[in-house]
Rosetta silent file (secondary structure, phi, psi, omega in degrees, C-alpha in Angstrom):
SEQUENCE: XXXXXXXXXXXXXXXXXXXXXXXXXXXXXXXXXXXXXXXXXXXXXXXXXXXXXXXXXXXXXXXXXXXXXXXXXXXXXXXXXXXXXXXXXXXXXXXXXXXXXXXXXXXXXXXXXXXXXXXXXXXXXXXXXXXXXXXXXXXXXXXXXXXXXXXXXXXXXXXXXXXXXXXXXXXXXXXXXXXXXXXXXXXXXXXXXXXXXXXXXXXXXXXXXXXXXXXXXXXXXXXXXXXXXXXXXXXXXXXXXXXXXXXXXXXXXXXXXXXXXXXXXXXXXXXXXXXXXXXXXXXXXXXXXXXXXXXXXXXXXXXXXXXXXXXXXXXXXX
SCORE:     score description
SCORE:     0.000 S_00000001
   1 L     0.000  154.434 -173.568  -11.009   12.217  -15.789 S_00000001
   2 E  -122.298  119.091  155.205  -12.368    9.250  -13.365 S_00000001
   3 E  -100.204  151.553  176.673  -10.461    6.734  -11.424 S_00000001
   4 E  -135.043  151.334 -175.118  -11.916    3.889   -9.836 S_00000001
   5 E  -109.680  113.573 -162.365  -10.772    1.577   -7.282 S_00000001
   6 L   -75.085  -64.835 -162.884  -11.824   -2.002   -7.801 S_00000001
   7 L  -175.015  162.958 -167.718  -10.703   -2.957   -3.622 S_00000001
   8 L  -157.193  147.001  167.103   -8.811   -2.427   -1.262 S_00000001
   9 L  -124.089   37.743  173.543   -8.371   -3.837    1.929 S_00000001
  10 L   -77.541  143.913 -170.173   -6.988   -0.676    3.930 S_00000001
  11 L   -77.028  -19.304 -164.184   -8.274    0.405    7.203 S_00000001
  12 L  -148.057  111.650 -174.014   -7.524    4.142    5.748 S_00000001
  13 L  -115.256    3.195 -160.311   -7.124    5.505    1.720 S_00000001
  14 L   -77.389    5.106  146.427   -8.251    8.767    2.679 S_00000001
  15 L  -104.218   -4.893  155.663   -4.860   10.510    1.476 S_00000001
  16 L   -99.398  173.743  -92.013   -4.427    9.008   -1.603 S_00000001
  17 L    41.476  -80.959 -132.451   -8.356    9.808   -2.002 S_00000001
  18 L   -77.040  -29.923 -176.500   -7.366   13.187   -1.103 S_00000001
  19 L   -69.222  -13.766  157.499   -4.012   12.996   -3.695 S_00000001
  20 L   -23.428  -83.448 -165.712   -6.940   12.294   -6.106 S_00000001
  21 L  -110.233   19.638  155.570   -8.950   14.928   -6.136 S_00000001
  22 L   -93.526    2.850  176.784   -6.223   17.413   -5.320 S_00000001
  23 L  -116.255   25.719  169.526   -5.325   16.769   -8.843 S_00000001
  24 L    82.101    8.787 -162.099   -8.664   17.238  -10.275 S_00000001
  25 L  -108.272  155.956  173.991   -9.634   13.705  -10.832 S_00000001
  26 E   -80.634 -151.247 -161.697  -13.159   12.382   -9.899 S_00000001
  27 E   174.003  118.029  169.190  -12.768    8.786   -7.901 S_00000001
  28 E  -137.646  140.924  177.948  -15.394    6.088   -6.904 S_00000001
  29 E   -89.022   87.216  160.450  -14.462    3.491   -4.537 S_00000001
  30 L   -57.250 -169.599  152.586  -15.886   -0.316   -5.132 S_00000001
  31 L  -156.415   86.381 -170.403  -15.424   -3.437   -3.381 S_00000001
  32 L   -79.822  167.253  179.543  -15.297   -5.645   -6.330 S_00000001
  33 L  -131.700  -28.652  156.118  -15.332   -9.091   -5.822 S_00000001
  34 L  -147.000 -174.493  179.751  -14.519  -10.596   -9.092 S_00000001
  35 H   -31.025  -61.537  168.639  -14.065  -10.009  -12.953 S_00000001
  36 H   -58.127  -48.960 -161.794  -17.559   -9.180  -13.378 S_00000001
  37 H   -79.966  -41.420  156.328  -18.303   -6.949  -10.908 S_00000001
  38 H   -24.562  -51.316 -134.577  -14.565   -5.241  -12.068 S_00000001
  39 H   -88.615  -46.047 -168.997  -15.606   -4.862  -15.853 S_00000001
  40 H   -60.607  -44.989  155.778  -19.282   -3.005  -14.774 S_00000001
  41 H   -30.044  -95.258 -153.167  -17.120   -0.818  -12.170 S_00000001
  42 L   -97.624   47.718 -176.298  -14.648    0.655  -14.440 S_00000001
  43 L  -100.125   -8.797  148.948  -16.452    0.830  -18.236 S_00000001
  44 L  -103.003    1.961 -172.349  -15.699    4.317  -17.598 S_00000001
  45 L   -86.018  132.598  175.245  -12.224    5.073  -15.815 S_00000001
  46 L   -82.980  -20.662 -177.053   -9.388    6.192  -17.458 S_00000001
  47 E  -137.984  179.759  173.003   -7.199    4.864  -14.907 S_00000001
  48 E  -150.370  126.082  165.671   -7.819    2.058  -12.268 S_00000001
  49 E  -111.846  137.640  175.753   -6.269    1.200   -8.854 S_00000001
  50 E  -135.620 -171.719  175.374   -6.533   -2.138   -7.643 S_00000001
  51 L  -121.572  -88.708 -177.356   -5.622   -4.941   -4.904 S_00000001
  52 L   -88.438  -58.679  168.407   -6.986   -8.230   -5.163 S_00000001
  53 L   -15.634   64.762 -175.415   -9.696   -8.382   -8.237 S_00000001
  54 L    -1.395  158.454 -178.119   -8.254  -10.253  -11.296 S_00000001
  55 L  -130.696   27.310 -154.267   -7.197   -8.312  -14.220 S_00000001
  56 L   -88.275  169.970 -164.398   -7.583   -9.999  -17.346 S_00000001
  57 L   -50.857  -51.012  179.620   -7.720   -9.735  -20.655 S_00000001
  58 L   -63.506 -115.902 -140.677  -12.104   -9.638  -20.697 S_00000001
  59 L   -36.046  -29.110 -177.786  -11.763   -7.228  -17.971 S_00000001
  60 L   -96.410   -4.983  169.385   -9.261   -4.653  -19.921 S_00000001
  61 L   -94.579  -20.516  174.996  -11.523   -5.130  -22.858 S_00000001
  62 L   -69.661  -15.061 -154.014  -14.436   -3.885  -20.787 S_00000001
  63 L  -121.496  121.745  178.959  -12.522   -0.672  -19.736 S_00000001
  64 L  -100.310  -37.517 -172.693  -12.296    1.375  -23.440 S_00000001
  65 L  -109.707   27.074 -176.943  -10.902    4.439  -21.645 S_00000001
  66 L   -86.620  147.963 -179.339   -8.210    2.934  -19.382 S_00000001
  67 L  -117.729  -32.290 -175.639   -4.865    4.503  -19.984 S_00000001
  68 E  -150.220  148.165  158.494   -3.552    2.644  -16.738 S_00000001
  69 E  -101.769  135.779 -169.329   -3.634    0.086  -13.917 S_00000001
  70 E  -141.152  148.739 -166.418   -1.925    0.583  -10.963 S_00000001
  71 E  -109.861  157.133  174.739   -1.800   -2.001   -7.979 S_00000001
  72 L  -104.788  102.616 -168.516   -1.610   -1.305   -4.214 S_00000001
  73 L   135.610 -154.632  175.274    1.410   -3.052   -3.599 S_00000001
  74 L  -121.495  -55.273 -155.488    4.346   -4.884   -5.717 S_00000001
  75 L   -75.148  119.464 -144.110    3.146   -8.210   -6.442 S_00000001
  76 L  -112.687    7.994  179.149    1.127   -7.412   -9.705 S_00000001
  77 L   -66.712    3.059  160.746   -0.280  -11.660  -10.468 S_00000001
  78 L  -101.641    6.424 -175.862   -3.702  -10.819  -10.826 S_00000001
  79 L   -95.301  106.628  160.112   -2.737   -8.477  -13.350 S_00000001
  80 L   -52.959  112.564 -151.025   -2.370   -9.622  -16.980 S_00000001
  81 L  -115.452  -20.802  156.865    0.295   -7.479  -17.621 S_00000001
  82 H   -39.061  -37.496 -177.292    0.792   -8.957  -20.917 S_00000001
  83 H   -85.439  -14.077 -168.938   -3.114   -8.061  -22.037 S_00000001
  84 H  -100.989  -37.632  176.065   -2.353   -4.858  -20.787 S_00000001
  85 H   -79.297  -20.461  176.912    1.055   -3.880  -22.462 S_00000001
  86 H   -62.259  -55.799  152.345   -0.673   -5.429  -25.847 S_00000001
  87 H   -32.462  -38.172 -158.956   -3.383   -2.627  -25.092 S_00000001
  88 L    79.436   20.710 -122.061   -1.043   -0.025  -24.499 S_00000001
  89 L  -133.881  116.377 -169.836   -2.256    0.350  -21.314 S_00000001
  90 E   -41.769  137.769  100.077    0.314    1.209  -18.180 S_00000001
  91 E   -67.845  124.309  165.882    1.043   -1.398  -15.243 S_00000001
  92 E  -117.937  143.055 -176.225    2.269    0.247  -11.823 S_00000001
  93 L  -121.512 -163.308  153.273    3.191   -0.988   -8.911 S_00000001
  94 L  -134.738   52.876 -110.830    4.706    0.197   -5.726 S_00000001
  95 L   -96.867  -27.535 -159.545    7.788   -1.355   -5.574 S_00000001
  96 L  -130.660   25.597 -159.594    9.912    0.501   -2.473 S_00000001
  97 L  -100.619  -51.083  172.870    6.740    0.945   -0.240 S_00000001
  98 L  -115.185   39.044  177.596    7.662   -2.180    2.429 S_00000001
  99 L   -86.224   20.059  149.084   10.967   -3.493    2.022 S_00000001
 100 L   -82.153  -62.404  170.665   11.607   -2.811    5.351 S_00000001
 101 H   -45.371  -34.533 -117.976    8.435   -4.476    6.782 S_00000001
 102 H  -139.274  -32.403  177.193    9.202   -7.487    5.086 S_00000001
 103 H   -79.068  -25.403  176.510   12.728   -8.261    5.239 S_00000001
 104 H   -62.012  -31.705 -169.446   12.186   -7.457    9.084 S_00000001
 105 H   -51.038  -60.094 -149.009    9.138  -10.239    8.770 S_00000001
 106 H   -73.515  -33.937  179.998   11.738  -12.773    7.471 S_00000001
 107 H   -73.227  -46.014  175.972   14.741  -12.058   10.115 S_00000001
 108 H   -33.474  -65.643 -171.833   11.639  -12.571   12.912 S_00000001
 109 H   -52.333  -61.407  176.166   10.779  -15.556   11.693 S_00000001
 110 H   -54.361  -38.798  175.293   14.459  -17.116   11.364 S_00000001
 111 H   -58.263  -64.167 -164.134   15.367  -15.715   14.778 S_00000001
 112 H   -50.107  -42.131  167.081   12.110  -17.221   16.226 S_00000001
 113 H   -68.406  -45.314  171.854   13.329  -20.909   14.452 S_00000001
 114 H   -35.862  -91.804 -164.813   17.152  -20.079   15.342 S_00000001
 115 H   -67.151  -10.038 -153.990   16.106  -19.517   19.268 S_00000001
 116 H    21.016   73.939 -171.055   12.994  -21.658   18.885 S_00000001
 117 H   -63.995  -45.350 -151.160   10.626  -19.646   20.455 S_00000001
 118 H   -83.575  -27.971  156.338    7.579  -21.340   19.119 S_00000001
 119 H   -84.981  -60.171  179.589    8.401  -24.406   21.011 S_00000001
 120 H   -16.983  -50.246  179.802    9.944  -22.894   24.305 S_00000001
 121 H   -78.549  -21.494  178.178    6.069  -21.056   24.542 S_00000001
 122 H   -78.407  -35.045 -170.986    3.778  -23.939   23.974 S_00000001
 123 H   -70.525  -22.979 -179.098    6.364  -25.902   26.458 S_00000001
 124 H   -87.942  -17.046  165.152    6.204  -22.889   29.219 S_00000001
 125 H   -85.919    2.067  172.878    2.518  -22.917   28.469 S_00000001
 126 L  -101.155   20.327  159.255    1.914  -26.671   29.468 S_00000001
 127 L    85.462    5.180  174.369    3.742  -26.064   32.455 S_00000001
 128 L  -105.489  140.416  162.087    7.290  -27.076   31.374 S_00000001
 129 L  -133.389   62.378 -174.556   10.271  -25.486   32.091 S_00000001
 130 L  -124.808  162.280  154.434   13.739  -26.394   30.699 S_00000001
 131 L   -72.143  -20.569  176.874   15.648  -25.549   27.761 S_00000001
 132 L   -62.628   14.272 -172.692   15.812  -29.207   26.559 S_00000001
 133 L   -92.183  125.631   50.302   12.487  -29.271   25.195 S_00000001
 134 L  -122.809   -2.655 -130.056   14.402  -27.193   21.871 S_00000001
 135 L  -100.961  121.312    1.818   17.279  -28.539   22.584 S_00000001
 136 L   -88.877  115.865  177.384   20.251  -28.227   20.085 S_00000001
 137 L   -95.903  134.381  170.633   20.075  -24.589   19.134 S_00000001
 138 L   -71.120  174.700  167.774   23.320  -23.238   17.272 S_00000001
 139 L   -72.506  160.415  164.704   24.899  -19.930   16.963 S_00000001
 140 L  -105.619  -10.568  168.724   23.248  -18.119   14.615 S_00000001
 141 L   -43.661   55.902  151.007   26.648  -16.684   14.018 S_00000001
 142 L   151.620   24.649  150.096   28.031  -18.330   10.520 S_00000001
 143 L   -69.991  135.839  175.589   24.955  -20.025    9.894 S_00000001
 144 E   -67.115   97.635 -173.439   23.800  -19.851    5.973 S_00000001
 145 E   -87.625  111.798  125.064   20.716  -17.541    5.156 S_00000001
 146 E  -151.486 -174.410 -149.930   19.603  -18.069    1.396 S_00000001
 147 E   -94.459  124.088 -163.580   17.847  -15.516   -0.535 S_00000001
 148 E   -96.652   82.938  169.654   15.655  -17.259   -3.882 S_00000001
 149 L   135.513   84.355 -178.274   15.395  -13.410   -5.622 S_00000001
 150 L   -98.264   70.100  171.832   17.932  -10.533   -5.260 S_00000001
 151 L  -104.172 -147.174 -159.286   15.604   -7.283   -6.004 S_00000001
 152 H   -67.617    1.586  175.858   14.931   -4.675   -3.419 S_00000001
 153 H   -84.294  -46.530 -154.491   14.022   -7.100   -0.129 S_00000001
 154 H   -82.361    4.143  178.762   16.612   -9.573   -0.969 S_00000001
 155 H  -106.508  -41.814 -173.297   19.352   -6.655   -1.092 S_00000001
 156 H   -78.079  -41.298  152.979   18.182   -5.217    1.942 S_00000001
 157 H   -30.627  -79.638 -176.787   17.479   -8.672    3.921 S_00000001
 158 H     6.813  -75.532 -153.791   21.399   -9.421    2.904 S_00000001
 159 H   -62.465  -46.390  168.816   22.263   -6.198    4.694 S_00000001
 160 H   -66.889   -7.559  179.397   20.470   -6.738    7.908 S_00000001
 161 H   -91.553  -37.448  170.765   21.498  -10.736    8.061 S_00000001
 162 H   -34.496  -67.720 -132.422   25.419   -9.288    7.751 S_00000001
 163 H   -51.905  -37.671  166.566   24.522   -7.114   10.839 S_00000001
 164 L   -75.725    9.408  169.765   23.479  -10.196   12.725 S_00000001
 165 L    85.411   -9.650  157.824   26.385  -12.600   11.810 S_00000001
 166 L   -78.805 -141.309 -151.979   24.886  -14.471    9.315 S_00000001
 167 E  -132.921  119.646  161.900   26.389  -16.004    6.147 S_00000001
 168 E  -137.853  146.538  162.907   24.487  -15.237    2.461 S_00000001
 169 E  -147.615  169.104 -163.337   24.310  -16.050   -0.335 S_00000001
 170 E  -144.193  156.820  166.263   21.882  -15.664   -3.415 S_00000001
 171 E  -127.911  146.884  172.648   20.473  -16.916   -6.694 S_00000001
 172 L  -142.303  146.283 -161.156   19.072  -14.797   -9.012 S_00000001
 173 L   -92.065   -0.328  171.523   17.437  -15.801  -12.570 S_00000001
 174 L  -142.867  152.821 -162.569   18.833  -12.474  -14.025 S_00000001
 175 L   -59.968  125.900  158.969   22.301  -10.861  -13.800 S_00000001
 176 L  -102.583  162.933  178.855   22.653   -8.382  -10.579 S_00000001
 177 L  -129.391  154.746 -157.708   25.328   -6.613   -9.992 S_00000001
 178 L  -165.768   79.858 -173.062   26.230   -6.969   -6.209 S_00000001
 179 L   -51.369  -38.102 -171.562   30.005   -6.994   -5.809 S_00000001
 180 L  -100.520   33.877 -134.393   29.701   -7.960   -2.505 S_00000001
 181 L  -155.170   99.031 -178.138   27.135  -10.613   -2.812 S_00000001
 182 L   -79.256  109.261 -162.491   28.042  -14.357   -3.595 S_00000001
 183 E  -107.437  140.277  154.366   25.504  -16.060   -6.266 S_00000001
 184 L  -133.724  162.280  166.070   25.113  -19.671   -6.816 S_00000001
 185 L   -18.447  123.294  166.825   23.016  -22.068   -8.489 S_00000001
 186 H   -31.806 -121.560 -179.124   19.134  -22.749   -7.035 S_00000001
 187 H    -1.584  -26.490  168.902   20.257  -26.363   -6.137 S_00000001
 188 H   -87.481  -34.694 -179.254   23.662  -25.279   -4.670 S_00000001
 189 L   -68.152  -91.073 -157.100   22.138  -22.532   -2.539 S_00000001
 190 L   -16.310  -49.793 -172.483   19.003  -25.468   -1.272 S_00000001
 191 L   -41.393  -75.179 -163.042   22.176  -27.725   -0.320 S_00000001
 192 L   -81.326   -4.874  161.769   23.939  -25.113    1.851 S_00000001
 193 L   -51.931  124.516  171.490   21.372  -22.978    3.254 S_00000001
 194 L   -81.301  -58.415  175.484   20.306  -23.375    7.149 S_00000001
 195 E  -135.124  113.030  179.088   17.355  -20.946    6.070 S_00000001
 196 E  -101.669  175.856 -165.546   16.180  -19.797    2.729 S_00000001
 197 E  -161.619  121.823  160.192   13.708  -17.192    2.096 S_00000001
 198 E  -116.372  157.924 -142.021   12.177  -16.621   -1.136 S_00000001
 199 L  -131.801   -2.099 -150.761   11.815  -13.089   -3.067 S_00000001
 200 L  -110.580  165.563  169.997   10.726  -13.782   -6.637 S_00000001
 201 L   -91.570  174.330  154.017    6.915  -12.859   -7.888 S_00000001
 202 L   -54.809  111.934 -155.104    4.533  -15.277   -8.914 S_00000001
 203 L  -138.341 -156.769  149.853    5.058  -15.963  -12.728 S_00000001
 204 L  -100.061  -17.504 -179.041    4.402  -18.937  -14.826 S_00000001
 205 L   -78.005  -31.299  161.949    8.292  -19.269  -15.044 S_00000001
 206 L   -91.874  -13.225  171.244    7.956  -19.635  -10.885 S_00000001
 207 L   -30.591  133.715 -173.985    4.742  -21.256  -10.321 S_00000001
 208 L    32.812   33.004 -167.346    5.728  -24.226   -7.721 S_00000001
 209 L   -66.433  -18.388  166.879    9.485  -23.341   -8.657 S_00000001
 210 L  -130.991   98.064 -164.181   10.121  -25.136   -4.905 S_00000001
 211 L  -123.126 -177.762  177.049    8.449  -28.628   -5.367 S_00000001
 212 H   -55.356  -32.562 -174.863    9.681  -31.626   -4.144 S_00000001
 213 H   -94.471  -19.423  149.474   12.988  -32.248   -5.502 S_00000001
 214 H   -71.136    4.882  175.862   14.202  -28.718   -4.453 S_00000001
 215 H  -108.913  -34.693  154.461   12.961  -29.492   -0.802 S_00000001
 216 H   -35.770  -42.058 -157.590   15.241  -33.321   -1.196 S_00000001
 217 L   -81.895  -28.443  159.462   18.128  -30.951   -1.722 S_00000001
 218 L   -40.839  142.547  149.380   17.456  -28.917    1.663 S_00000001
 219 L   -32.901  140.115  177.090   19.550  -29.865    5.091 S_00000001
 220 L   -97.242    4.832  129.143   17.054  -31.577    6.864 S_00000001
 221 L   -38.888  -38.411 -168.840   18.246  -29.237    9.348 S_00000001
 222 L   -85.527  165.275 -155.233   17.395  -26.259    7.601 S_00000001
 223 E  -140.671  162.931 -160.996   14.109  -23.936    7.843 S_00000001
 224 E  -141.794  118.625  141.256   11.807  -22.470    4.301 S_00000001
 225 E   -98.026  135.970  155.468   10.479  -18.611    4.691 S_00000001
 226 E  -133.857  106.459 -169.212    8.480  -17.710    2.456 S_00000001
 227 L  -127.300   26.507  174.576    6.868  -14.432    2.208 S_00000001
 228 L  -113.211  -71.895 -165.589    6.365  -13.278   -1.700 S_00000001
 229 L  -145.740  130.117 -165.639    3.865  -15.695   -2.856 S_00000001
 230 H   -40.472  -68.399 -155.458    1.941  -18.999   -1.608 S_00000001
 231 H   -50.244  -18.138  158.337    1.935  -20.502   -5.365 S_00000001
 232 H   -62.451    6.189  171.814    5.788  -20.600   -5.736 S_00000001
 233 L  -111.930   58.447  151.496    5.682  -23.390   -3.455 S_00000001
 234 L    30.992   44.706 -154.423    4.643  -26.684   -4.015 S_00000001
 235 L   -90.507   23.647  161.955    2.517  -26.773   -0.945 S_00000001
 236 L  -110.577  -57.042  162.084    1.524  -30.555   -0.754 S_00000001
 237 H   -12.184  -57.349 -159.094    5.414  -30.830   -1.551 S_00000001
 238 H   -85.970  -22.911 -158.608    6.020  -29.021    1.329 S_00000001
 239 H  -112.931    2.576  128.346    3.745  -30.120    3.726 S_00000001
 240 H   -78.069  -25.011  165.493    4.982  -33.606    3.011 S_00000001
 241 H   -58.583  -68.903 -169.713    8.670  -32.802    3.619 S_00000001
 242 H   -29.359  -45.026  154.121    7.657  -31.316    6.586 S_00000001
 243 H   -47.680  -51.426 -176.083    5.830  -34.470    7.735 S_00000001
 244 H   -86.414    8.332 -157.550    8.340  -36.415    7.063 S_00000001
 245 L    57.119   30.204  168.264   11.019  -34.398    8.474 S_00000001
 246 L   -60.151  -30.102 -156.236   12.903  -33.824    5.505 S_00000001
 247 L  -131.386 -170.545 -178.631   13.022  -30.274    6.346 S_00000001
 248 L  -108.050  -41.283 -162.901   13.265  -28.470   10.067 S_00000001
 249 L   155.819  173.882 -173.018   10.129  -26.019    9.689 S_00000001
 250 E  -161.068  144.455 -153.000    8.716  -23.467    7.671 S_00000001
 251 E  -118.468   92.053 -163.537    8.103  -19.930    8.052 S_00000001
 252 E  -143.974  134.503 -169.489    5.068  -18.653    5.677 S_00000001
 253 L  -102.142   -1.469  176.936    3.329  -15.166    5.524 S_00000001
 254 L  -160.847  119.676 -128.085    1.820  -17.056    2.376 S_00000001
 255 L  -127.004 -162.161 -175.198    0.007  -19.692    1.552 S_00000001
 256 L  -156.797   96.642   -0.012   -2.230  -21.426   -1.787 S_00000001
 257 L   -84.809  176.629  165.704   -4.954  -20.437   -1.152 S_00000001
 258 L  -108.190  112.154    5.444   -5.423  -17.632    0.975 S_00000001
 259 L  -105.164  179.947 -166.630   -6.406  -18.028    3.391 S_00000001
 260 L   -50.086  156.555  178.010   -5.868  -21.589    3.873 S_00000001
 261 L   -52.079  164.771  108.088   -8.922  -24.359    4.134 S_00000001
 262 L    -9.874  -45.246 -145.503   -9.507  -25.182    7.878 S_00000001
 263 L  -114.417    3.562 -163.786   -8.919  -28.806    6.794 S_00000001
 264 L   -60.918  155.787  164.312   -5.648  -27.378    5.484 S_00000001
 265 L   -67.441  -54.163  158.187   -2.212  -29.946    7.231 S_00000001
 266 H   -39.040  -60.489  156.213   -0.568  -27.203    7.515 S_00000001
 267 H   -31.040  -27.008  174.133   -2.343  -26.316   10.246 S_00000001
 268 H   -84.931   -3.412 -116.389   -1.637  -29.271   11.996 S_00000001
 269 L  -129.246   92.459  176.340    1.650  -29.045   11.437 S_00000001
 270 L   -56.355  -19.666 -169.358    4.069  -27.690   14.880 S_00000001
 271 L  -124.674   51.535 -178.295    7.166  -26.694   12.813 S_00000001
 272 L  -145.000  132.785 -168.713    5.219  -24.374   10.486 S_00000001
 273 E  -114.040   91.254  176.570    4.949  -20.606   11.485 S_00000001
 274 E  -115.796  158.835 -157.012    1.878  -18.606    9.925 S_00000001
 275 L  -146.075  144.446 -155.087    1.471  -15.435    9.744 S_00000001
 276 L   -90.396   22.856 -179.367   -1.775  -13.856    7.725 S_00000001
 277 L    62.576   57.620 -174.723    0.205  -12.401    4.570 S_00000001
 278 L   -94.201  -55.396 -143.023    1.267   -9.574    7.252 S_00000001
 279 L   -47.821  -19.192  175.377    4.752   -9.113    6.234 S_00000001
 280 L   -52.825  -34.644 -117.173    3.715   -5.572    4.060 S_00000001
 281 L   -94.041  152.600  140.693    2.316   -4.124    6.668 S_00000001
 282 L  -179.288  159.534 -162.273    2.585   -0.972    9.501 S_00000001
 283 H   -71.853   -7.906  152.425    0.765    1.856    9.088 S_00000001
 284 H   -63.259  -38.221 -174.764    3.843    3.644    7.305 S_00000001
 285 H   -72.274  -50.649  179.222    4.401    1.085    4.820 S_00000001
 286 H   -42.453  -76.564  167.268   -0.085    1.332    4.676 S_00000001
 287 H    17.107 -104.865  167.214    0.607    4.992    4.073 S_00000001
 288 H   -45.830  -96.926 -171.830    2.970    4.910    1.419 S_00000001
 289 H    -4.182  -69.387 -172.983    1.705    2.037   -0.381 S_00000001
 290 H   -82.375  -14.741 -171.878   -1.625    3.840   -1.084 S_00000001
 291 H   -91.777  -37.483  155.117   -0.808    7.517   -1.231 S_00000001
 292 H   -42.597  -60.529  176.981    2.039    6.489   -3.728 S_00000001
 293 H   -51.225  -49.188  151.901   -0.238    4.327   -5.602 S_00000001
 294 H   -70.989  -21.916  166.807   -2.662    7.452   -6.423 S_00000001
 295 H   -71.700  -33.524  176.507    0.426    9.270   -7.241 S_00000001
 296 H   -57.010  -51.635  162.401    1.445    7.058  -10.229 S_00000001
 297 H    -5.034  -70.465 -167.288   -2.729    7.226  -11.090 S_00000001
 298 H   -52.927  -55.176  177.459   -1.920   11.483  -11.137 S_00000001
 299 H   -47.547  -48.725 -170.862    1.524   11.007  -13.400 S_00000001
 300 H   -63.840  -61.447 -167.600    0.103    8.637  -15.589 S_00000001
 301 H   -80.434  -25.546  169.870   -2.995   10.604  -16.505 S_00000001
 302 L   -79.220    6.411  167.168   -1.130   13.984  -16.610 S_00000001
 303 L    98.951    6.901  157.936    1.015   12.353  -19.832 S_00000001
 304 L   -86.219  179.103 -179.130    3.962   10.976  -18.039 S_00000001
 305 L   -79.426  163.425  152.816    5.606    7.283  -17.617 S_00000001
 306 L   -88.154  179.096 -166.984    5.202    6.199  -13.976 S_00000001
 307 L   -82.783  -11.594  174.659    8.337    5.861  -11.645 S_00000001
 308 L  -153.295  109.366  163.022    7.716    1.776  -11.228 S_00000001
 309 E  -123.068  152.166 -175.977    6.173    0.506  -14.135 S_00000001
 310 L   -97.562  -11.236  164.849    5.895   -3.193  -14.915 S_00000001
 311 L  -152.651   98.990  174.787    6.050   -2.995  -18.296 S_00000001
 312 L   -88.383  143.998 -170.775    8.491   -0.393  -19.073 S_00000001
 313 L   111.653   -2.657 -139.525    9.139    0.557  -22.583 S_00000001
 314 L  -104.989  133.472 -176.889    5.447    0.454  -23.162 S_00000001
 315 L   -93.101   93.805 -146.362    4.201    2.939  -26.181 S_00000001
 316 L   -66.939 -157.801 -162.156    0.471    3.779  -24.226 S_00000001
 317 L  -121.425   -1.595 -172.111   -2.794    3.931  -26.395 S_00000001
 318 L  -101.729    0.000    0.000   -3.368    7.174  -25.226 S_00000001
C-alpha cells in the first residue's frame, strides 16, 4: 500500500517516515502547492497525509484508492470533510498533539497585554524610562479571561488561568459538561471579558463569527487573542475597532490571509501582537504531531477506525 504526503512544513518527518515503512507501507513525499498538483500526486495512494493543500471534492475524486486523509495538525478547513465522509473515506486529525503549546501561547500573550510589555520595550528602546508610559495596569488577579470554544485548549487554558488568579468563563455552541466551569451566552461573555481568546475551528457556521457588532459589545478596555483561525474574525472589523479604540489590543497567532499583505493595517497597528501562526509549535508538540499523524495512516490502512477521527461514525468504502 502507498501513502503520500501532499506538504508539510516540518523541519524533520523522518519518524513518522520511519513509522511508515516500519509498517510496510511505501511513502513519497511532495510539496504540493495546490489542487492540481494534489490530484496528480496521489491518483495512486490509499491513504494521504496532508498540511496545507486544499482537499476538495475534485481532488478526492482524483484519488480512486484513498481509504483516508489524515492532517498534520487539528484544524482540518482545507479538508472537505463532507466530500470525504460522502466517499467513505476517513478524516484524521491530531487533536491532543499541542494543547499545551497553545494555551501557553494565549496566557503569554495576555500576560504581555496585562503587564504591557510591548509598550514598556519600544519605550526603553527610545530611551525612555518610567512606568507611566503603560500606565494603568491592574491586577491580573480577578480580572475576566473568556474562552469562545471549550474543547481540549479551552479546558486546559481554564486550568492554567485558575492557577494565575484569573476569573473564566466560557461559551460553547454544544453542551460540555464542566461542573466547574461557568457558561454564558457569546454576547454576555464579549460584555464581561477583560480578555477573550477564541478556540472554535473554522466552519461556515464560524466564518467571521467575531465581526463588528461582537467587537461593540467588548470593554473598550478589554484585549482579543486569537489563535485557532484568522477567518473567524472579521479582520477589517477588527482592525477598525482597534483604530478606533473600541477595543484595548489584540493578540493574533492568526491572521486572513496568511501571511498577511505588507500593505496589511494591521501592521501598523501598536496594540496588535503578531505572532507567525507559532502557537502549535516546539519540537515535542513537532514530534508528536507528525509521528502520530503516520500512526492513524498505519491504523487506518490495517482495517481499524482512527483514535481522532473527524467524521466519526463513518461506514469507509473500503
Amino acid at each position: 500500500m502507498k501513502v503520500v504526503i501532499t506538504d508539510h512544513h516540518y523541519t524533520d518527518i523522518g519518524n513518522a517516515l520511519r513509522a511508515l515503512s516500519d509498517a510496510g507501507l511505501e511513502y513519497e513525499v511532495g510539496a504540493c502547492r495546490d489542487e492540481d498538483d494534489a490530484i496528480a500526486l496521489g491518483r495512486d495512494a490509499d491513504a494521504v497525509l496532508n498540511q496545507h493543500v486544499p482537499v476538495t471534492a475534485r481532488v478526492l475524486d482524483a484519488w480512486p484508492r484513498c481509504r483516508a486523509v489524515v492532517h498534520f495538525g487539528k484544524g482540518v478547513d482545507n479538508i472537505d470533510v463532507d466530500a470525504a465522509t460522502e466517499r467513505g473515506i476517513w478524516v484524521a486529525n491530531v487533536r491532543d498533539a499541542n494543547c499545551d503549546e497553545v494555551s501557553n501561547h494565549v496566557l503569554a500573550l495576555v500576560l504581555a497585554f496585562a503587564r504591557g510589555l510591548f509598550i514598556y520595550d519600544s519605550e526603553v528602546r527610545a530611551g525612555r524610562w518610567s512606568y507611566r508610559a503603560a500606565i494603568p495596569r491592574h491586577r491580573l488577579a480577578g480580572q475576566v479571561l473568556g474562552i469562545i470554544g471549550f474543547g481540549d485548549i479551552g479546558r486546559l487554558l481554564a486550568r492554567k488561568a485558575r492557577a494565575i488568579g484569573l476569573d473564566v468563563i466560557a461559551h460553547s455552541r454544544q453542551p460540555v459538561d464542566a461542573e466547574d466551569m461557568r457558561f454564558v451566552t457569546l454576547p454576555e461573555l464579549l460584555r464581561q471579558s477583560d480578555f477573550v481568546s477564541i478556540h472554535v475551528p473554522l466552519t461556515r457556521e464560524t466564518a467571521a463569527m467575531i465581526g463588528s457588532h461582537e467587537l461593540a459589545l467588548m470593554k473598550p478596555s478589554a484585549f482579543l487573542v486569537n489563535t485557532s483561525r484568522g477567518g473567524v474574525v472579521d479582520q477589517r472589523a477588527l482592525v477598525d475597532a482597534l483604530q478606533a479604540g473600541r477595543i484595548a489590543g489584540a493578540g493574533l497567532d492568526v491572521t486572513d490571509p496568511e501571511p498577511p499583505r505588507q500593505d496589511d493595517p494591521l501592521l501598523a497597528l501598536d496594540n496588535v501582537i503578531l505572532t507567525p501562526h507559532v502557537a502549535w509549535y516546539s519540537e515535542e508538540s513537532r514530534e508528536r504531531v507528525t509521528v502520530e499523524a503516520a500512526r492513524e495512516v498505519v491504523r487506518i490502512l490495517r482495517g481499524s477506525a482512527p483514535r481522532s477521527a473527524v467524521n466519526p461514525g463513518l461506514v469507509p468504502r473500503w
